[in-house]
Backbone as a ProteinNet text record, in pm:
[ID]
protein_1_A
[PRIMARY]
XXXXXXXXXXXXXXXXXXXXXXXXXXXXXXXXXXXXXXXXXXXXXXXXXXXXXXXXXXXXXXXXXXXXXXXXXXXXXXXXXXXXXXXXXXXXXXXXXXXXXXXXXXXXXXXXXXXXXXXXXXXXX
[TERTIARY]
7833.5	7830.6	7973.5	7993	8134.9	8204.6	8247.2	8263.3	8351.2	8302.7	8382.9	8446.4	8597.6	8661.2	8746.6	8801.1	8875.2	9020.6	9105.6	9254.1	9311.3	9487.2	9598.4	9627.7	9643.8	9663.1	9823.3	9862.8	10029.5	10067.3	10170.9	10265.5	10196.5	10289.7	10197.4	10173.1	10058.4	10049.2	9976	10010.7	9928.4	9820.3	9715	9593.9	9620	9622.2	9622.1	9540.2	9358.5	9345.4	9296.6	9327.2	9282.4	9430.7	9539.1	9674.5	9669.1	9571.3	9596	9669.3	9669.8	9717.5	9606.1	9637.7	9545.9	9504.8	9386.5	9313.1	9271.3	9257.4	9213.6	9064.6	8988.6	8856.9	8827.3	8882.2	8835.9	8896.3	8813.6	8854.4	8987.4	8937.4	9010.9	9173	9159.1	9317	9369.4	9282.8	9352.9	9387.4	9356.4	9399.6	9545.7	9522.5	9650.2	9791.2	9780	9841.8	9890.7	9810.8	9883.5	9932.6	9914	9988.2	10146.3	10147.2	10232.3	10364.8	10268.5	10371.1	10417.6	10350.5	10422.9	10508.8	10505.2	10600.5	10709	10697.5	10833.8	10929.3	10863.9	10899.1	10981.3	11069.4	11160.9	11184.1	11175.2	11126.5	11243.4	11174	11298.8	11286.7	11232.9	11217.3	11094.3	10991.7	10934	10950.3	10935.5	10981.9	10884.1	10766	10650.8	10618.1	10640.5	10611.7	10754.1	10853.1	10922.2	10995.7	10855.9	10849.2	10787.4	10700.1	10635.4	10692	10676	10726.4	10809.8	10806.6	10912.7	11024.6	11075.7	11145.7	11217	11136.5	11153.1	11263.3	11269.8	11405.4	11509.9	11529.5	11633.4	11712.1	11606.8	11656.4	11735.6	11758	11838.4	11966.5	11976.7	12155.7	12179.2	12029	12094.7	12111.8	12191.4	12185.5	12073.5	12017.1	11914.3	11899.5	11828.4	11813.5	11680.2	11716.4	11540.7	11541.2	11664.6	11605.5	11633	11662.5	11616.2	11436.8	11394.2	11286.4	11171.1	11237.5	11136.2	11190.8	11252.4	11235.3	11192.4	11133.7	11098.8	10942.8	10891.5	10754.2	10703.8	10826.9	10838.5	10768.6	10830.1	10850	10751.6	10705.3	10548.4	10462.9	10438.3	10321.4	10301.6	10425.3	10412	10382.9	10449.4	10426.5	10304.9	10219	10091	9953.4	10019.7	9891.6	9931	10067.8	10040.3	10012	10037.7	9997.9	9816.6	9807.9	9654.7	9582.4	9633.7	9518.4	9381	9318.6	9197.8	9154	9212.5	9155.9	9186	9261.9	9310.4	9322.7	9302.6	9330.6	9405.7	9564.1	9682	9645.7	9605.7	9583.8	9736.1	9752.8	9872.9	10030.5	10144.5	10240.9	10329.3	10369.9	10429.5	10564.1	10710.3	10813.6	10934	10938.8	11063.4	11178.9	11302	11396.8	11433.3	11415.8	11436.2	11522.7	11697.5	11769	11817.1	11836.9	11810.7	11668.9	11577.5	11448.1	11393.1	11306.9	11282.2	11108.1	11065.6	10893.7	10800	10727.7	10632.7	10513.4	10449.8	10279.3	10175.6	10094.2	10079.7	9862.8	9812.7	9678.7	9640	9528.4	9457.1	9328.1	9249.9	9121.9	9040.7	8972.5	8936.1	8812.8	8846.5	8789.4	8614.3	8605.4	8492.7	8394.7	8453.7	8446.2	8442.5	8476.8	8506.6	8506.8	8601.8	8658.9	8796.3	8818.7	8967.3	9056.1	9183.5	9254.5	9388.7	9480.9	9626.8	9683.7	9825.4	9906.8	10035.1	10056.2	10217.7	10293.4	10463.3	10551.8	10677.6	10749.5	10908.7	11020.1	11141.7	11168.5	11353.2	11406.4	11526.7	11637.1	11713.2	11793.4	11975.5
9071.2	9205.7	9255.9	9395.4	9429.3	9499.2	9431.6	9537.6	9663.1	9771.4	9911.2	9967.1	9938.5	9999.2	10138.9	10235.8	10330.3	10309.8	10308.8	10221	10297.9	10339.7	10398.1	10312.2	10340.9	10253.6	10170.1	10056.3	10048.5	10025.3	10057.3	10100.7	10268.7	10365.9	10486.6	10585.5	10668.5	10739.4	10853.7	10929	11070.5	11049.6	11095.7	11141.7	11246.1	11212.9	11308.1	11457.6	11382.7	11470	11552	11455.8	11530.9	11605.1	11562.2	11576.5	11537.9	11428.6	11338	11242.9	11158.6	10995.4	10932.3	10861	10825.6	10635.6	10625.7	10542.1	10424.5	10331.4	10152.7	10155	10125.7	10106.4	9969.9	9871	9730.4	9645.7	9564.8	9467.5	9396.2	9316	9209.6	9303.8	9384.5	9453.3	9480.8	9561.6	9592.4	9490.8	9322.6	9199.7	9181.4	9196.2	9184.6	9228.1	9400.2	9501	9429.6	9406.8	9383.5	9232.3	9156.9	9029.9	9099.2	9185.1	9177.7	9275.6	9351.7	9420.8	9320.3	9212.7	9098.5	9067.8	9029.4	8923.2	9049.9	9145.6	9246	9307.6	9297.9	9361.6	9241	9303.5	9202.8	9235.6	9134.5	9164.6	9223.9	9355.1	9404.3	9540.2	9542.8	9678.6	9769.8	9698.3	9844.4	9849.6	9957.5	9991.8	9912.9	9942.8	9890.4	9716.2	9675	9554.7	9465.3	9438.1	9424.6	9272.2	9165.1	9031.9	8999.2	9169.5	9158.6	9192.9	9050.5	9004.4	8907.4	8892.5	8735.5	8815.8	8904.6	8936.3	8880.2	8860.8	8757.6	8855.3	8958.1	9033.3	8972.7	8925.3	8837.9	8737.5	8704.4	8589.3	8613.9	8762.4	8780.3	8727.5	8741.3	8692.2	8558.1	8518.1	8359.7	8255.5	8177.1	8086	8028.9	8040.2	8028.1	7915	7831.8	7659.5	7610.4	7493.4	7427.4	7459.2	7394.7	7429.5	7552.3	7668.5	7804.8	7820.6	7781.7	7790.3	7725.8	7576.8	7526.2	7622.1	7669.9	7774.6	7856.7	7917.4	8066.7	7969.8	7896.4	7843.7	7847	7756.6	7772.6	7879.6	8011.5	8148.3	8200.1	8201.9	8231.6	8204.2	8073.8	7987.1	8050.3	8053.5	8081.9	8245.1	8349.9	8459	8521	8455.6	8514.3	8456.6	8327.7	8259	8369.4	8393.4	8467.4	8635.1	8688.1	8815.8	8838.4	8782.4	8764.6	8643.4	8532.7	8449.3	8504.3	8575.7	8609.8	8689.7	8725.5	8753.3	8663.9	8551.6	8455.8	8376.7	8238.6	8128.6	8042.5	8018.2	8065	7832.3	7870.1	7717.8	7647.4	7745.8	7653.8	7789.4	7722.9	7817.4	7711.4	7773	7741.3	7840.8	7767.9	7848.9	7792.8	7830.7	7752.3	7837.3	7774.6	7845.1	7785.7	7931.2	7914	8043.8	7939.6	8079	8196.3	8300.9	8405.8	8445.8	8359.5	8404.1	8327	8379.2	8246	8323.6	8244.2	8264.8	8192.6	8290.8	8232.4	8243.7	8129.8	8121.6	8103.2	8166.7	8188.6	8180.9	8045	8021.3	8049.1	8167.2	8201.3	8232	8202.2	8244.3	8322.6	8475.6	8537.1	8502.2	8478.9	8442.7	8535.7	8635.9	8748	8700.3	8640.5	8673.4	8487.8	8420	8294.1	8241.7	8351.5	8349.2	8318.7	8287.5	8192.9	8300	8328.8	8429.4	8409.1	8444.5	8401.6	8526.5	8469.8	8592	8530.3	8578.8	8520.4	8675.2	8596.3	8699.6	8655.4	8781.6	8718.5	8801.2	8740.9	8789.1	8727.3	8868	8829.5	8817	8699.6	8703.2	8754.9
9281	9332.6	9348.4	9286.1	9287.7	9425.8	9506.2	9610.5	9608.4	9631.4	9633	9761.5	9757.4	9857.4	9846.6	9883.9	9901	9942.9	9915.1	9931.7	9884.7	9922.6	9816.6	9730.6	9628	9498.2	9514.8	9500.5	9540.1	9394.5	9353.5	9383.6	9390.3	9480.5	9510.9	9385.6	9388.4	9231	9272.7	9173.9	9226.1	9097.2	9131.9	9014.2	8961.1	8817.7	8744	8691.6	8722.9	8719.6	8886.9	8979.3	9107.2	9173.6	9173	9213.9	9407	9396	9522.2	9536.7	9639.2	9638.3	9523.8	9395.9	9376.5	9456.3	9406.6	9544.3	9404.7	9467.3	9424.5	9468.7	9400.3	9472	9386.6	9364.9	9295.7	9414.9	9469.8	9562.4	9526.2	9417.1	9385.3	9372	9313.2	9263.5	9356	9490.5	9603	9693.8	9706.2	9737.4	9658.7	9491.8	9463.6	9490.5	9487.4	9561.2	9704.7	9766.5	9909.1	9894.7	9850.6	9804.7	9778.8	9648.4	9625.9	9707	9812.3	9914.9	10007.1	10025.8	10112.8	10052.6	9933.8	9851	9824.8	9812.1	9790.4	9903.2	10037.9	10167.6	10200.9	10246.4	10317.2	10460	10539.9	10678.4	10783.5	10832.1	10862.4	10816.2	10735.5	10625.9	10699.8	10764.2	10807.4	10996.1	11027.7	11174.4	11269.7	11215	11343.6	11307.4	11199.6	11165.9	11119.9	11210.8	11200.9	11119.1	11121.1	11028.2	10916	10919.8	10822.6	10657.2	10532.3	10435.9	10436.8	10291.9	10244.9	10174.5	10135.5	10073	9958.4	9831.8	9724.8	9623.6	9689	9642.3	9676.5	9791.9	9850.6	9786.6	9710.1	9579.3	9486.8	9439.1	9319.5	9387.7	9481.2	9574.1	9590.1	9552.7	9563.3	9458.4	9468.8	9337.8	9250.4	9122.6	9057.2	9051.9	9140.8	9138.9	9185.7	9156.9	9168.3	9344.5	9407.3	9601.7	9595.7	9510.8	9552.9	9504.8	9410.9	9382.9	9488	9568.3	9664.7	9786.2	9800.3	9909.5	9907.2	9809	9731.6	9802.3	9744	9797.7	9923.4	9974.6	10119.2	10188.9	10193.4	10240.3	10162	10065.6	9993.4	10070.9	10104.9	10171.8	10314.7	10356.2	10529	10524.5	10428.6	10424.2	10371	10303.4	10241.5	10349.4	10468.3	10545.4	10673.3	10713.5	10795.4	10808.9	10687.6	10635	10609.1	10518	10462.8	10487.2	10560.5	10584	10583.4	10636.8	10658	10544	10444.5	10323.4	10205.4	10176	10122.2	10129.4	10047.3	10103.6	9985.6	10009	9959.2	9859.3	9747.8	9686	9635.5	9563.8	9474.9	9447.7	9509.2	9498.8	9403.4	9290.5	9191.7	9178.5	9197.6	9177.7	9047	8949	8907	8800.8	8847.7	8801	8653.9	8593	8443.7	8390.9	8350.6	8323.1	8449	8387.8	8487.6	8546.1	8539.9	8614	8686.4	8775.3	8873.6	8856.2	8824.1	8750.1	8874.6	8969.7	9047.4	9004.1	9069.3	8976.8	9113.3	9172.5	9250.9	9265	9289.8	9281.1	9394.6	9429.3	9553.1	9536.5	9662.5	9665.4	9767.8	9675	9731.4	9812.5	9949.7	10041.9	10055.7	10063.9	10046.2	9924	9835.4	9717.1	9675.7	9701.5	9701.7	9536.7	9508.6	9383.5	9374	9272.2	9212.6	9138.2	9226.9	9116.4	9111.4	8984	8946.6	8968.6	8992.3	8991.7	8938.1	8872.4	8813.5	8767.2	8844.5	8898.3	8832	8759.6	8732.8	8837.8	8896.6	8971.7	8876.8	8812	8750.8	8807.4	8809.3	8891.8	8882.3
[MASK]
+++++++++++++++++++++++++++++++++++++++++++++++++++++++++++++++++++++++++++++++++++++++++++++++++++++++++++++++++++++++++++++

């Protein structure tokens, strides 16, 4: 069963043909979406939620290495159980530095849904 929600779409978008916010109504995508506003917010960045994110932007500043990559996990793990625990349940965080990129691979399961979903992220450094 597909569940239908009403959500702003992230990154933000106007409809084209309505000239609103346009809106997410697929569960699973709008799980992804907010995954990936954790993983981009760096904490500090919004006024009322002041811890809320990992800021994996943070990384372009740091040296491209395997213990930058197990820290990148690190701060994944703790940032997606205490953000979305209750809609996620965070399986397998995969980080590794290759080159200028540090490539996260990211196994979770939609808890509602008790479905299995990937997300893989390049973050250039």
């Amino acid at each position: 069963m597909k569940q239908i929600i009403h959500s702003i779409r992230y990154p933000f978008a106007i409809d084209d043909g309505l000239g609103t916010l346009a809106e997410e109504i697929d569960y699973a995508a709008h799980v992804e979406q907010m995954i990936k506003q954790v993983l981009f917010t760096s904490p500090g960045e919004r006024v009322n939620r002041p811890t809320f994110g990992c800021g994996i932007n943070r990384m372009v500043f740091a040296p491209n290495s395997d213990e930058s990559a197990n820290l990148t996990k690190v701060i994944i793990n703790q940032a997606l159980d205490k953000w979305l625990g209750s809609l996620i349940e965070v399986i397998d965080v995969d980080a590794a530095a290759r080159n200028e990129t540090l490539e996260i691979k990211i196994v979770y399961l939609l808890r509602a849904r008790q479905e299995r979903r990937y997300l893989n992220l390049e973050v250039t450094i």
